[in-house]
C-alpha positions in Angstrom: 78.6 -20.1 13.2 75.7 -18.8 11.4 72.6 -17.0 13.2 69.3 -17.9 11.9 67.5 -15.1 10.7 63.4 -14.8 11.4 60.8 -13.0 9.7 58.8 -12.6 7.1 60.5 -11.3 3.5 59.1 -8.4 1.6 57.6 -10.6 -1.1 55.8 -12.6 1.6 54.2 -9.8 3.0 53.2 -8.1 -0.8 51.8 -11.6 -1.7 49.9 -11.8 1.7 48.2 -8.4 1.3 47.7 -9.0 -2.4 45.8 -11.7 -1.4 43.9 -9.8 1.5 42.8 -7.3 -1.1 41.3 -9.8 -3.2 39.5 -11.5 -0.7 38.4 -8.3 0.4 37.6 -6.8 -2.9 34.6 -10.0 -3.5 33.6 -10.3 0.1 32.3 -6.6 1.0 30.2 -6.3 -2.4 28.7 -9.6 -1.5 28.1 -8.6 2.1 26.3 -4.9 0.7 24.1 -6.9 -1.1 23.2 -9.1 1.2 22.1 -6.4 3.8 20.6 -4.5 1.5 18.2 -7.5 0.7 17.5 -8.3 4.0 16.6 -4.4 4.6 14.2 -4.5 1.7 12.7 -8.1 3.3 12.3 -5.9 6.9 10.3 -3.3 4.6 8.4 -5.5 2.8 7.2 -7.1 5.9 6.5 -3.7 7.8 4.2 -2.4 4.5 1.9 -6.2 5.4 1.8 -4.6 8.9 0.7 -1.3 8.0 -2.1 -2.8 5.5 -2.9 -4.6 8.4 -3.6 -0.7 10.5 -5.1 0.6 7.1 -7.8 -2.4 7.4 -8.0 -2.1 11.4 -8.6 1.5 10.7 -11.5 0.9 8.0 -13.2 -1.3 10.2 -13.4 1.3 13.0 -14.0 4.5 10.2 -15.4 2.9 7.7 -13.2 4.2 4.9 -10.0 4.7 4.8 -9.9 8.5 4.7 -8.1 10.3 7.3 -5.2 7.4 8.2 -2.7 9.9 7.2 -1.3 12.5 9.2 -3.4 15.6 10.1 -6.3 13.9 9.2 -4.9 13.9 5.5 -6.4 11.0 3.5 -2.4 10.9 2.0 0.7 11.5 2.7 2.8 10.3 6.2 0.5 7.9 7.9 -1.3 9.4 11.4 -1.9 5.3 12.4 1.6 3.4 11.8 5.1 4.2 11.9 6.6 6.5 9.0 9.9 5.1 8.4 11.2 1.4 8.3 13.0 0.1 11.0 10.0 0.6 12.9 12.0 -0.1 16.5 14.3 2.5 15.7 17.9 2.6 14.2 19.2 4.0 10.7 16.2 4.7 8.3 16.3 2.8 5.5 12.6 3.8 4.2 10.0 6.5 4.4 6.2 4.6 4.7 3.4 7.1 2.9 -0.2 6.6 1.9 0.8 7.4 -1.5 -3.1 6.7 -2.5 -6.8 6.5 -1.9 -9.9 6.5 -4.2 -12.5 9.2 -4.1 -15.0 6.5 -2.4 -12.5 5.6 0.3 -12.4 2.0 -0.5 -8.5 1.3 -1.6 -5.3 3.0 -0.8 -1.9 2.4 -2.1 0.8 2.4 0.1 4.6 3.0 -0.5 7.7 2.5 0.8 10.5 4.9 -0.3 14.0 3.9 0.0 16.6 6.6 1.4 20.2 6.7 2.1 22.1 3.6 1.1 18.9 1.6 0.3 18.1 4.2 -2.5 19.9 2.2 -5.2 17.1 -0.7 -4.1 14.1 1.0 -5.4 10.8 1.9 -3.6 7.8 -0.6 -2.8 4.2 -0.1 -2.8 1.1 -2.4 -1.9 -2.3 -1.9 -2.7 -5.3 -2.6 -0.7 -6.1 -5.7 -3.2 -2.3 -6.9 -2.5 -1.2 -6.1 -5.5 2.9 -5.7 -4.8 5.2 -3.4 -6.9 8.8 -2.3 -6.6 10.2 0.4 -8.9 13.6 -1.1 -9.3 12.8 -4.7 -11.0 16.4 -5.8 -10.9 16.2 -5.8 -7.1 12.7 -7.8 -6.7 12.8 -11.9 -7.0 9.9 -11.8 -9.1 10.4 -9.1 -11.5 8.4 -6.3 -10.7 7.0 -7.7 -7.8 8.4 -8.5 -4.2 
């Protein structure tokens, strides 16, 4: 009488991770990517916003001197958040008012990436909507998102 033996053989279970590993070894590059992109679209949206507060804030000053912290006409912005998420949560970039003209009538605004969003590049938008990133491997349209 012969018992039946159950289980799983050794070369089963090599072949099984093998194939994990491979799976695993396309899937989380792909995934990093993706997030990063969708990070990058989350800042890209946040500069519109805070061109949106430079303009609110020229309409109510009449320049756009002084939107930056302290009073500053550069640097962090006094009138919008300074880092991107805006609700809160990891930072993935640092807004500035990287920018204005001696007559107070355009500004440059930038968004530098930090952390893991670094190897993304930084963005900037201009009060004539011109849009740059530094990194134009990482843009859809070359050097501009």
């Amino acid at each position: 009488m012969k018992t039946k033996t159950r289980g799983f053989t050794l070369i089963e279970l090599m072949v099984t991770t093998a194939i994990i590993g491979i799976l695993a070894s396309i899937a989380i590059p792909n995934y990093s990517a993706y997030i990063i992109k969708g990070k990058r679209a989350e800042a890209e949206s946040t500069l519109v916003s805070f061109a949106n507060a430079m303009e609110q804030w020229r309409l109510q000053k009449g320049s756009y001197f002084g939107a930056a912290a302290g009073g500053a006409d550069t640097g962090a912005p006094a009138i919008f958040s300074t880092v991107v998420p805006i609700s809160g949560g990891t930072k993935t970039y640092d807004l500035t008012i990287s920018a204005v003209n001696a007559g107070g009538t355009t500004y440059t605004l930038t968004a530098t990436a930090v952390g893991n969003q670094a190897v993304d590049g930084n963005l900037s938008l201009t009060s004539a909507g011109a849009k740059t990133c530094t990194v134009a491997s990482a843009c859809l349209n070359g050097a501009s998102w």
